[in-house]
C-alpha positions, 0 to 999 in steps of 0.5 A, a space after each residue: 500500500 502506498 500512502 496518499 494525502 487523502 488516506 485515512 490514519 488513525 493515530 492511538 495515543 495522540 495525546 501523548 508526548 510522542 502520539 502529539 508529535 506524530 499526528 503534528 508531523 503528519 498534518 505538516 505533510 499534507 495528511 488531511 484524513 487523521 482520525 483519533 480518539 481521547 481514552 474517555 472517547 475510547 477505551 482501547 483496553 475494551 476489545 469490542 470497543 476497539 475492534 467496532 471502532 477499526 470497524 467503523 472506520 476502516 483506516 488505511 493504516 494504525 499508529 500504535 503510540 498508545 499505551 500505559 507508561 511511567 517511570 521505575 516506580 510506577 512499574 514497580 508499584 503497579 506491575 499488574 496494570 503495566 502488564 494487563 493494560 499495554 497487552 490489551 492495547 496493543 493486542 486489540 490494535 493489531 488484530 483489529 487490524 488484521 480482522 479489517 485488512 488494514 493495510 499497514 500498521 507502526 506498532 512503537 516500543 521501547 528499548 527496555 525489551 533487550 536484555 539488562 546485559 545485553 553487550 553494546 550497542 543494542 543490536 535488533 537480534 538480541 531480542 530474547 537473548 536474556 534476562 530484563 531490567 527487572 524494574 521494568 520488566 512488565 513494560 517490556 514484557 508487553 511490548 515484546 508480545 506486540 512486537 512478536 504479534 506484528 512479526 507473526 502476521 507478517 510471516 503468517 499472512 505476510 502483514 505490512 506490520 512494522 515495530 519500531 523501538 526508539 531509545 531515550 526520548 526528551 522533547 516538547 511536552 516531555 513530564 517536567 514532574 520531578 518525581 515521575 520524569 526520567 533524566 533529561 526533562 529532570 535536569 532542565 527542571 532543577 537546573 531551572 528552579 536553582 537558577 530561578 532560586 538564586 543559582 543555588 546548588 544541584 544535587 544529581 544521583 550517582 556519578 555522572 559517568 554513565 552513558 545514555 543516546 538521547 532523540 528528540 520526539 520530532 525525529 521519532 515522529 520523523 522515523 514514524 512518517 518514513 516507515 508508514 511512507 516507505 515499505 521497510 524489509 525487516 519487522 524490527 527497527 531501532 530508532 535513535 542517534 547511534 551517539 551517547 554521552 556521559 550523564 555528566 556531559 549532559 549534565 554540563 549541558 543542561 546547565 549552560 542551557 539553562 543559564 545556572 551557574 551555581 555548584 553541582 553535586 554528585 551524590 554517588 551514595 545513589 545507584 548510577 544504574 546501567 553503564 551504558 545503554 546505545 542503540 544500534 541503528 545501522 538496519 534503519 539507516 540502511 532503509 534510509 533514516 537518520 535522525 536530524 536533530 542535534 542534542 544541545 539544539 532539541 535541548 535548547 527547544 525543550 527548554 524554550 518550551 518549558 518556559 513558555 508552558 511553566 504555568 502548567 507545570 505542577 507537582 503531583 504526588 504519586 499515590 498507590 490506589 
């Protein structure tokens, strides 16, 4: 199937940090038939809802960027609804799919599916070669099975359903709460509020000499356009910049971003976690994608975006229900 202006997209998740960005991309490209629904319009974990919607509206093709996700603690507190609720998304998605022929599916991921030890960089073939992060091992198990789901209909009725699993992400409408955000969007919020403070002094986690790859949410909903416009060979892709840097790095980064000038202090009493974590991305450039955007630029518009959204941005304690 190739794609038209005029095809019909429906867009799971297009609310969220990177669901937001993909219908933005698409609408910037000409695409006039997008479709989508808020959770309360539709609630994707009910599979007669989800498969009488697909139904209803037969779409040209699915992008599958919703599903249940937090940081370590929300995983660690509710590994049950981690677990039951991303199966019930994703497995309602796709086979709604495959029951109304739609042509194409994205089904999008995480990088949390390879193995905690698996070696570097993350090659798409290490997929099952051994044992998870067990602080989110219930995230990774569910999307493994959507990715092993769109694998199985391609090889059993020769489906055009791609997974593509993108590493860190950071960028416009990123989670700024210090309590449920990962590193990135964490570091521009305290360098923010110390600076705002009088320059008072930053306490970071562990040693800062772990190494993390970092991509900007746009060149992820850039890769999205590319896989829906393009018909790709393989089932599996990694998406990110091939390049990582030291937490420290990026530390010194945020800092200069953010215009802080006071001290900086490791508390190596915290966990470092993972030395490294680097995605492979050769199989998708050889497709022809690469990403665009420039770490110290994406982090430059995250914060300007920050700035002019700060109103909106309240703490919120996290509480077990």
């Amino acid at each position: 199937m190739s794609l038209s202006k005029n095809s019909k997209i429906y867009i799971a998740g297009h609310r969220g940090m990177v669901g937001s960005a993909v219908l933005e991309i698409f609408e910037s490209k000409g695409y006039r038939n997008l479709i989508y629904q808020t959770s309360k319009e539709l609630d994707l974990t009910d599979q007669k809802k989800t498969l009488d919607f697909i139904s209803g509206e037969s779409p040209d093709l699915i992008i599958i960027a919703a599903a249940r996700v937090g940081g370590i603690m929300a995983n660690n507190l509710y590994p049950y609804k981690f677990l039951l609720d991303n199966l019930q998304i994703q497995n309602n998605l796709i086979s709604a799919a495959h029951i109304n022929n739609v042509s194409k599916v994205v089904f999008l991921g995480s990088s949390c599916i390879y193995p905690k030890l698996a070696s570097q960089p993350l090659k798409e073939e290490y997929l099952l070669t051994g044992s998870l992060e067990p602080t989110n091992e219930w995230y990774a198990i569910a999307k493994i099975a959507g990715i092993k789901l769109c694998e199985a209909l391609r090889k059993e009725y020769n489906r055009n359903y791609i997974s593509l699993m993108p590493t860190n992400l950071y960028g416009t409408r990123d989670n700024f709460d210090l309590e449920t955000s990962h590193v990135l969007p964490a570091m521009i919020r305290k360098f923010h509020d110390a600076k705002e403070s009088g320059n008072t002094p930053v306490t970071l986690w562990g040693t800062g000499k772990p190494m993390r790859e970092f991509l900007h949410v746009s060149d992820l909903a850039d890769s999205v356009l590319y896989a829906s416009e393009n018909d790709l060979q393989e089932s599996l892709y990694n998406v990110g910049t091939g390049k990582d840097l030291t937490i420290l790095k990026l530390a010194e980064m945020i800092q200069n971003i953010v215009g802080h000038t006071g001290e900086v202090i490791w508390d190596s009493s915290k966990p470092d976690g993972t030395p490294r974590k680097l995605m492979d991305v050769n199989r998708l450039a050889k497709e022809g994608w690469s990403y665009s955007i420039e770490l110290e630029e994406g982090i430059s518009e995250t914060y300007q975006w920050f700035l002019d959204n700060i109103d909106n941005f309240k703490e919120v304690k996290l509480t077990h229900k």
